[in-house]
C-alpha positions as CSV (number, residue, x, y, z in Angstrom):
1,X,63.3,42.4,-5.5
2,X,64.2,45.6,-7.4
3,X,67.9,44.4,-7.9
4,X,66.4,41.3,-9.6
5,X,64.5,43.5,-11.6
6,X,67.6,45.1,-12.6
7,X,69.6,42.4,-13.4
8,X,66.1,41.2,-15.7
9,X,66.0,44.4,-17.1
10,X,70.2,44.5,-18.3
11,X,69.7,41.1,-19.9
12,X,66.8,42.1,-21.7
13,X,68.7,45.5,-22.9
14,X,71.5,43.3,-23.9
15,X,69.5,41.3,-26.2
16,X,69.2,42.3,-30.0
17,X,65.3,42.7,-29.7
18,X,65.2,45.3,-26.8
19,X,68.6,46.7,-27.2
20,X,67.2,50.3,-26.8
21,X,69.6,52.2,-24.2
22,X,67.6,55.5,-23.9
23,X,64.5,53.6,-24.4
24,X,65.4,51.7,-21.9
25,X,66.0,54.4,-19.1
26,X,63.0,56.4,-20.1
27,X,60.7,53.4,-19.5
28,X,63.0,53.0,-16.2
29,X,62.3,56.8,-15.4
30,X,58.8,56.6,-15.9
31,X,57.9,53.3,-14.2
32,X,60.2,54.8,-11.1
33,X,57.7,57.9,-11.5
34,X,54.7,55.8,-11.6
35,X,55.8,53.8,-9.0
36,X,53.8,56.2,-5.8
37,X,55.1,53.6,-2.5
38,X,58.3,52.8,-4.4
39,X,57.8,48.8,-3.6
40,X,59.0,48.1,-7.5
41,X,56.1,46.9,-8.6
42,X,52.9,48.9,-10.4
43,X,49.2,48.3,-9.0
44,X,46.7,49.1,-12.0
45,X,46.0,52.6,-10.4
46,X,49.3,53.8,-10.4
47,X,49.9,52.3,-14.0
48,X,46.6,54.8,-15.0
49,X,47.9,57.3,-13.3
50,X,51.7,57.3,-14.8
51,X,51.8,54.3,-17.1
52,X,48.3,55.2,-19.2
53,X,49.9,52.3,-22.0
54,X,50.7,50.1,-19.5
55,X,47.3,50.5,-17.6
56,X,45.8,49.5,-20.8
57,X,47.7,46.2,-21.4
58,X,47.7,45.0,-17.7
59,X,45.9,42.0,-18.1
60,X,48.2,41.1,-20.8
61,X,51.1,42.3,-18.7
62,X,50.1,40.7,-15.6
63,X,48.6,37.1,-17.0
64,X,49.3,35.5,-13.7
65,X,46.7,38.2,-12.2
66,X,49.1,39.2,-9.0
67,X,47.5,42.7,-9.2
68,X,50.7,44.6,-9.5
69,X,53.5,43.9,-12.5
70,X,57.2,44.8,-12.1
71,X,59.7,46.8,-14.5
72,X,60.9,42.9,-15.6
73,X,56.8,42.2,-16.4
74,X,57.1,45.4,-18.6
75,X,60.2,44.3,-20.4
76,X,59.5,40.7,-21.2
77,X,55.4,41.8,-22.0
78,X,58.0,44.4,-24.9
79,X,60.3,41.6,-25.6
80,X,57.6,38.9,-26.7
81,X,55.5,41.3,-28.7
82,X,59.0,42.5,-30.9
83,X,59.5,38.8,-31.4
């Protein structure tokens, strides 16, 4: 599951409208921080307590309502709202 994430997360880095390298790895470092059972994904609590934007947004982030949303969730959520 995280590798997916991964590979999610390199496409969307290698396209023009998230090409952010050290943007990129600070959202990876923060999300890993945030991340308390380290299972790759976010519930809403940990997202309040290390991801206070991303706690925000969750709905928005999460429109399938799974109750957690992965690193690749963040990215495309970034992605469509650049576009």
């Amino acid at each position: 599951m995280k590798r997916t994430c991964l590979m999610l997360i390199a496409a969307l880095t290698a396209s023009p409208v998230f090409a952010q390298g050290a943007g990129m790895q600070k959202l990876q470092a923060r999300f890993d921080a945030a991340d308390a059972n380290h299972d790759g994904k976010l519930t809403l609590a940990e997202a309040q307590a290390g991801m206070p934007r991303v706690a925000k947004r969750f709905d928005q982030i999460d429109p399938a309502h799974k109750g957690y949303v992965t690193l690749g969730d963040i990215g495309q959520y970034i992605a469509q709202r650049r576009q």
